[in-house]
N, C-alpha and C positions, 0 to 999 in steps of 0.2 A: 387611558391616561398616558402621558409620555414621565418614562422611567430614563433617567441619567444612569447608566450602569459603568462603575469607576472600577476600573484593574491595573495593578500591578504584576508585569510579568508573565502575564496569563493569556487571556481571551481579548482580542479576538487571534493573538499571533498561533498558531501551527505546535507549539511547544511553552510551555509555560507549565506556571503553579493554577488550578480551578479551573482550565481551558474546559474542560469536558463538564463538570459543573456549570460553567456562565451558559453554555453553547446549549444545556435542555434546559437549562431554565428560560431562555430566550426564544426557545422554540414550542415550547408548552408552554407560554403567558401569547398567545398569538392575537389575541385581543387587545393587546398593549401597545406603543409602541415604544423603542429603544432606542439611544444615541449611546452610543460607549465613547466612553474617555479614556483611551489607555498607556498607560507609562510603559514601555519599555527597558529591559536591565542588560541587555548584549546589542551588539552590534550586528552577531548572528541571530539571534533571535528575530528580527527587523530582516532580514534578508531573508529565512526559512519564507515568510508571507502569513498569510492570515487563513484560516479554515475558512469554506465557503459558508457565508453568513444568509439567513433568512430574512425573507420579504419585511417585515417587522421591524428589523431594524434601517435607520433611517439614514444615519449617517456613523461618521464613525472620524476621531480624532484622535492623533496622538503625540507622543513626546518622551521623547527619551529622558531614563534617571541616569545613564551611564556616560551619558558627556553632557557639555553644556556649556557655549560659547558663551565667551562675555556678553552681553546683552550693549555694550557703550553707551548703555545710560549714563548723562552725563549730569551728574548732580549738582547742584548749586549747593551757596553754606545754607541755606535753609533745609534743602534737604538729607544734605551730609548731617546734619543735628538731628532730623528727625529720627536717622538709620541710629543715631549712635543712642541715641535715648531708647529707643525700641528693641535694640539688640542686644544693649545694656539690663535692661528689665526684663529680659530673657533670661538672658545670663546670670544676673542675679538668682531667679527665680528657681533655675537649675540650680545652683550651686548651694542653697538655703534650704534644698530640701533632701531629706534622707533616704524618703523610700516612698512608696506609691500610697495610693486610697485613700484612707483617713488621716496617713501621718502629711501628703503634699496638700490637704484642703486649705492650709490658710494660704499658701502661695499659685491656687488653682488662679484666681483672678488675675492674679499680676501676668501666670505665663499666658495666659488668654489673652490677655489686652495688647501684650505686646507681640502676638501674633498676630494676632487683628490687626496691630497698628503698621505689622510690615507688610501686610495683605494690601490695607490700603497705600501704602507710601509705594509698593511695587505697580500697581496701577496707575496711582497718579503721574508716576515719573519713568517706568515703562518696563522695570524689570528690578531683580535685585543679584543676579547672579556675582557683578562684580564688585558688587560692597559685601556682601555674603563672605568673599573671599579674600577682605581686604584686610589690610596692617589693624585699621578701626575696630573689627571684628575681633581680631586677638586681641586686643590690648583691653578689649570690654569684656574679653570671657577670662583673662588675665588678674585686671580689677575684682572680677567678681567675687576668684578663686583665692583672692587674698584680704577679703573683705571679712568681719570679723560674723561670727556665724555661719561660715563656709564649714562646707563640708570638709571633714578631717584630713581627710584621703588626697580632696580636689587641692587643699593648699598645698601639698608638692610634685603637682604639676610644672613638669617642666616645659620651657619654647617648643621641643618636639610632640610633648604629649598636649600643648594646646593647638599647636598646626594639627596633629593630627583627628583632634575634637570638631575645630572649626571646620575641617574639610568634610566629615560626615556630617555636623550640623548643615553645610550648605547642600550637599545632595537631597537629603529628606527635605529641605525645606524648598527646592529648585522648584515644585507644584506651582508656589505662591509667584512664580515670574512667567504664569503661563496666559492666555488671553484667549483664556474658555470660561471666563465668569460674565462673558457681555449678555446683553439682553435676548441675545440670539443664541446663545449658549448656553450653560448651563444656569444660567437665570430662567430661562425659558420652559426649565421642567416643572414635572410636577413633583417632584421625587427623586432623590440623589441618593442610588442604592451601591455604597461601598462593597467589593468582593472580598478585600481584607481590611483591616487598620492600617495601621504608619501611614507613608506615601500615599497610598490609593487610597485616604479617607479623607486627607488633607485640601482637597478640591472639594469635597462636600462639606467640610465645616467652611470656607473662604464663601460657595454658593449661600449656605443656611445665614452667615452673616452680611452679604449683601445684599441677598434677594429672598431671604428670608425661605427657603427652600427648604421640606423637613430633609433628615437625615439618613438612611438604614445602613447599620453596619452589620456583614455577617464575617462570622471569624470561624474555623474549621483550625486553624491554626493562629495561636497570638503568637501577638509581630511581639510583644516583650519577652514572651516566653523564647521565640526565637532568639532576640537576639542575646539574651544571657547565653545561649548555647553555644552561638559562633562567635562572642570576644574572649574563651578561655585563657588566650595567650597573649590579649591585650594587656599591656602595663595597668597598676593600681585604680591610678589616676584617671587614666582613660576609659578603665573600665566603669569606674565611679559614675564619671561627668556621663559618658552614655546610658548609664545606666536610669541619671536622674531625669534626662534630657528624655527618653524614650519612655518614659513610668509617666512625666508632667504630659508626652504628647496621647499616651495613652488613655490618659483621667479627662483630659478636656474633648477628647472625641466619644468618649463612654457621656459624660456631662451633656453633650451637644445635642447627640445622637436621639432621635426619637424612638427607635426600637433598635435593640441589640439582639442579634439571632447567632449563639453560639451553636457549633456543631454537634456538643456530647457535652457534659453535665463537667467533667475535666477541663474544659476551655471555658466554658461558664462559671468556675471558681477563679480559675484563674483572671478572668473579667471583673468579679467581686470583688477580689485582692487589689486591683487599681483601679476600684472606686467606683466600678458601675453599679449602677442602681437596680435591685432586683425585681421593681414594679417592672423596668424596660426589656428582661432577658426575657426569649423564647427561643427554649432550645429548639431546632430543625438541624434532624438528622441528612447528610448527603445523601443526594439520592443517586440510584446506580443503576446500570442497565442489565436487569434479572433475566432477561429474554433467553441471550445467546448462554444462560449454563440452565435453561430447561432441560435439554433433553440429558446431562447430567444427571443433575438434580432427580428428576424421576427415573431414573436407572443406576440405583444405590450396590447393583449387582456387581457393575462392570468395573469395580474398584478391586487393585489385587490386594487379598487381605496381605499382604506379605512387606508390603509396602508404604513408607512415610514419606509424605512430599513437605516441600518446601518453595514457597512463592512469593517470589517479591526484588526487591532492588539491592544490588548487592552492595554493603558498604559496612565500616567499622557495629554502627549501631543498631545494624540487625543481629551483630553476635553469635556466625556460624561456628566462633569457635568453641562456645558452649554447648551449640549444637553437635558438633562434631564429637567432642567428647561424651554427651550424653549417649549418644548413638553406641559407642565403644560399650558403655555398660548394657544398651539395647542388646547390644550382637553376644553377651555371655550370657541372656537371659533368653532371646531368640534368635537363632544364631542362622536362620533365613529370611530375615531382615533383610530391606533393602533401604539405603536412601535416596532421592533425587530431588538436588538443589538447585531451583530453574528460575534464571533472573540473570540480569547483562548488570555490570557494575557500573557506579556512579562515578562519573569522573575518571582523572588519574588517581585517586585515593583508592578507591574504591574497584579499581584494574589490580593495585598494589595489593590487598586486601582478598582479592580472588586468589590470588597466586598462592599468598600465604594459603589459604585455606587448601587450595589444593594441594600444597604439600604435606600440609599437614592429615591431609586424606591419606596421602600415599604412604605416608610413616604410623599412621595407624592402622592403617587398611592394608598391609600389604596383600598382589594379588594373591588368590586363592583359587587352589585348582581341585574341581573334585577327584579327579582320579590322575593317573601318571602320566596319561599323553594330552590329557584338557589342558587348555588356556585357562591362565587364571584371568577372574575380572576382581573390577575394587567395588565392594558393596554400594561405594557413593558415586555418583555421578552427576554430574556439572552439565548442563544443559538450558538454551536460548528458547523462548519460544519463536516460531517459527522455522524450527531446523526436522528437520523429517522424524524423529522422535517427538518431537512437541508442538505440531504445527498451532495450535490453536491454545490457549490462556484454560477453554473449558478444559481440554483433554490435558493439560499438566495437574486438574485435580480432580480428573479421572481417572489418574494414574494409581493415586493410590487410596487405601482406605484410613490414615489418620493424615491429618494436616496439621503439622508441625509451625509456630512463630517462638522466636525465640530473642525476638527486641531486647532491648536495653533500655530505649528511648522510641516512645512510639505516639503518634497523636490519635490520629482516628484510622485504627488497622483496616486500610482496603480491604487486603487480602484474606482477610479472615471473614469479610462480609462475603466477598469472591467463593469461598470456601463452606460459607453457609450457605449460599443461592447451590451447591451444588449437593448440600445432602452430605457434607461430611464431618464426622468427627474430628474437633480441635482441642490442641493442646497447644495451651498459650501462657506465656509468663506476662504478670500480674505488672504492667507499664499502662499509662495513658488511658485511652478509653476503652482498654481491652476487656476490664470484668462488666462496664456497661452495656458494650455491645453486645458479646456472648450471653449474659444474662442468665446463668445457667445453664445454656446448652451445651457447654463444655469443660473441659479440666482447665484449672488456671495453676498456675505454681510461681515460686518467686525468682526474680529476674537471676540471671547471675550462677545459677544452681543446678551443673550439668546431671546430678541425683538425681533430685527431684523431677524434672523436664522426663527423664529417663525409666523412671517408677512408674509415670501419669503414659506415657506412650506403650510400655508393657500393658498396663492393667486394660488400655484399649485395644491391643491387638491380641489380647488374649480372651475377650470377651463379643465377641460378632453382634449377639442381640444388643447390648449396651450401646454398642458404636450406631446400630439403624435408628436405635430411641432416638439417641443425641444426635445425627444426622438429622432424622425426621425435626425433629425439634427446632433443631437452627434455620433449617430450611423455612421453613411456618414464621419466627420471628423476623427472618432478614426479610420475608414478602410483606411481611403488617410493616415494618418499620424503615424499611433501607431504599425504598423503589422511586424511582425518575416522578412517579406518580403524586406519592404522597407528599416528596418535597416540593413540587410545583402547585399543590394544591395550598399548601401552607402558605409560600408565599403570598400569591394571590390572594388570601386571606388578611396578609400581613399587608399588603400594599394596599389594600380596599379600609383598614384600619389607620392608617396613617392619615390619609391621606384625606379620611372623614374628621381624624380629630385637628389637623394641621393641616388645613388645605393651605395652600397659597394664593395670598389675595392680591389681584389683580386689579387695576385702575385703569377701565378703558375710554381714551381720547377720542374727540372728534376730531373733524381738520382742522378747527381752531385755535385745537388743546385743549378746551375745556372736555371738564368730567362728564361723560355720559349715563345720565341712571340707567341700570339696571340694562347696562352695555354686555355683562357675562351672564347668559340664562344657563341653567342648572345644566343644558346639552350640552355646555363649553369642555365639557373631559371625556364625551362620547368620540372615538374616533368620524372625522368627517369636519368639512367646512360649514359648522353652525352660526359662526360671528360674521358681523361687516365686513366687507374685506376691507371698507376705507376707513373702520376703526382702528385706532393703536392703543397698543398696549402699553402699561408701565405697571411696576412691581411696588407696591404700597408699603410703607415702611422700610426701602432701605436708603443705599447713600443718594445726595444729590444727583450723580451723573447716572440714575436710572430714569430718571423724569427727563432728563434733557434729549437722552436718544431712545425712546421708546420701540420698542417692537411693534412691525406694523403685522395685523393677524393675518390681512391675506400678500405679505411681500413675498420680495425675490429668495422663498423657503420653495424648497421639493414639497410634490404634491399632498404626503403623506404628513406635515409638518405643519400642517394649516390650523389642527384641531389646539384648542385653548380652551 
């Protein structure tokens, strides 16, 4: 079958969110074939390039979220009415509802239809970016916010906090002005497999209501849960309007959607709460490459028991400085402790945030000499992988014998899977999907609490058989559950199930135009040239302007592009 594979940010660019995710699922479904759709959010990112992509995939489209020329569609008053009735019923829709799931179902239809309605009025008349952007546009989401039944919050919204609503409404909404919904695109699949929500789903619910194309959406992270995290310091008002605006867009793509595959049972409640339906969820765990920490992993020896490691990304919400403090009480209970905190920081924040902690080492740690002519060192140390101490990700958790996470805010912990594939004992504060992953096989303690963190890493280095059990342990659960293996096999599963109960029905033409019977035999999703070439295609049940330009099965497509 051909698979539409939609990303945001990701795959196929060189850096992204799920690149390494899209790129083995793509590579282990090799039976399939693929067209990726992909939105871009930098201008660097588009310049880094693409990973080198496999034979399977066939082609490859994309489009930037981070700019977006006027489009100079020029709209007439007919169409100028239709944007303002459709943007209108948007806005209202936002603005009338409170919160997500069960409390936006009465107002689910109205934001639908007038999605739909700007889906089609962007195709008919050729884009929407500069009515998106227009005085129109405010003065509809203006109206709405002083309309009676408005949100509390939303009616004192001011001119700047609705420019600034409108101008994230038109980014998220930029998909719908794009011309990857023709017959020869994403109409053409069989299958429109989302890599996250928001943006990158938004091309598959536009396909599913044109060409009637089922849906898949996987989330590893929700885009709502996201973004409550990054408008902390947005105004009231703003924060409201987005808030109801990204809850409405996330209920109608849970709604649409034919199967929901959350990552951990944590992103699956969260799914619940706006409104998805629990017959559609199947949790699949990420899958990871267990290979390269074998020879770790079976050499449980080579870890110094003296030793706590620390792996991952450095920034505010990993909380090294709960770390660091825990560590202080480690050092008066074992006072040949070491720690090593190995990870490059995110951003400028996150460069800011290193420093601090590294001072904060040096004023707790100061160094320490064993005798009168020795150099002192500082217990902690701050190290890259890839610098002559840590060349490699396995041997930074080879380094030591417990593994240290000390999140705040965590979704589905790589690094602790990292750290399972290697056979070691973890000690982890109780955020995100951490007690699901672990499952047991290690200490959990609560977020925030340098004690506790500090108690649970004593009782492990002072115990060596404890730490092999619960090494052995983890190691055993991360290969049943975490491997490249079992989530491509899942999938495959899941797309063989879609795809039997929602196939997409196809209407093949003669040179005529008339209907051909029994023009798609049951080989039409086998890869390979089974159909006429001088039969065309057209998608049954949707708008008008898919009968008029139909797909011809053997046209001007790459070779591999022929199969229907």
């Amino acid at each position: 079958m051909r698979i539409g594979l939609l990303t945001e940010g990701g795959y196929p660019y060189v850096s992204g969110d799920a690149r390494l995710w899209c790129d083995r699922l793509v590579r282990g479904l090799g039976q399939h074939e693929f067209d990726i759709y992909a939105l871009s959010r930098s201008e660097r990112q588009e310049d880094e390039g693409w990973v080198p992509l496999p034979s399977q995939v066939s082609r490859v489209r994309t489009a930037p979220l981070w700019t977006a020329e006027d489009d100079g569609a020029g709209y007439g008053r007919r169409a100028r009415r239709r944007f303002a009735d459709c943007y209108g019923e948007l806005a209202a829709a936002v603005c009338a509802t409170g919160g997500t799931g069960a409390e936006a179902t009465p107002e689910a239809d109205r934001f639908g239809n007038a999605l739909y309605g700007l889906a089609e009025l962007a195709r008919d008349e050729g884009g929407l970016v500069g009515a998106l952007r227009s005085e129109t546009a405010v003065r509809a989401l203006e109206r709405a916010c002083r309309a009676p039944g408005a949100l509390r919050t939303a009616r004192e919204a001011r001119v700047p906090d609705l420019l600034t609503v409108v101008a994230h409404m038109e980014r998220v909404l930029r998909p719908l002005s794009l011309d990857w919904y023709e017959d020869d695109g994403l109409g053409s699949v069989d299958l429109c497999h989302a890599a996250s929500g928001g943006p990158a789903a938004l091309p598959g619910l536009v396909a599913r209501h044109f060409s009637d194309v089922p849906l898949l959406v996987t989330e590893y992270g929700v885009q709502l849960r996201t973004h409550y995290l990054t408008t902390g310091d947005a105004p009231p008002a703003v924060r409201a309007l987005l808030a109801a605006f990204h809850g409405q867009l996330a209920a109608e793509i849970y709604r649409r959607a034919a199967v929901i595959t959350p990552g951990n049972s944590h992103a699956r409640r969260w799914q619940e709460h706006c409104g998805a339906d629990r017959e559609k969820l199947r949790t699949v765990y990420p899958g990871m490459e267990a290979a390269r920490f074998t020879d770790v992993g079976e050499s449980p020896e080579c870890a110094d028991p003296d030793t706590l490691v620390w792996v991952g990304r450095i920034e505010p919400t990993k909380d090294l400085v709960s770390l660091l403090h825990a560590f202080a009480d480690v050092r008066k209970e074992e006072p040949k402790t070491r720690l090593r905190i190995v990870g490059t920081p995110s951003g400028a924040e996150g460069t800011a945030y290193l420093a601090h902690c590294k001072a904060l080492a040096a004023q707790l740690f100061p160094d320490e000499a064993e005798g009168r002519h020795a150099v002192g060192r500082n217990p902690v140390t701050f190290e890259e992988i890839g610098a002559p101490e840590v060349p490699t990700l396995a041997e930074a958790y080879a380094g030591g014998a417990v593994i240290a996470l000390s999140s705040v805010v965590e979704g589905f912990p790589i690094s602790l899977v990292e750290a399972m594939f290697c056979g070691r004992a973890t000690v982890s504060t109780d955020v995100g999907a951490v007690v699901e992953v672990i499952g047991g096989t290690g200490l959990v303690v609560p977020p925030r609490n340098p004690r506790a963190l500090a108690e649970a890493c004593v009782a492990l280095l002072r115990d060596p058989e404890r730490r092999e059990r619960l090494g052995a342990a983890a190691r055993a659960r991360a290969l049943e559950l975490f491997t490249v293996e079992q989530n491509v096999a899942a999938f495959h599963g899941i797309y063989l199930e879609i795809v039997s109960r929602c196939p997409v029905r196809r209407v093949v033409l003669d040179d005529t135009g008339e209907p051909l019977p029994f023009g798609v035999p049951a080989e039409a999703h086998v890869p390979g040239r089974w159909t006429d070439p001088a039969a065309r295609v057209a998608a049954r049940g949707g708008p008008g302007w898919a009968t008029g330009r139909p797909v011809r099965a053997g046209g001007p497509v790459p070779a591999t592009e022929g199969a229907r």
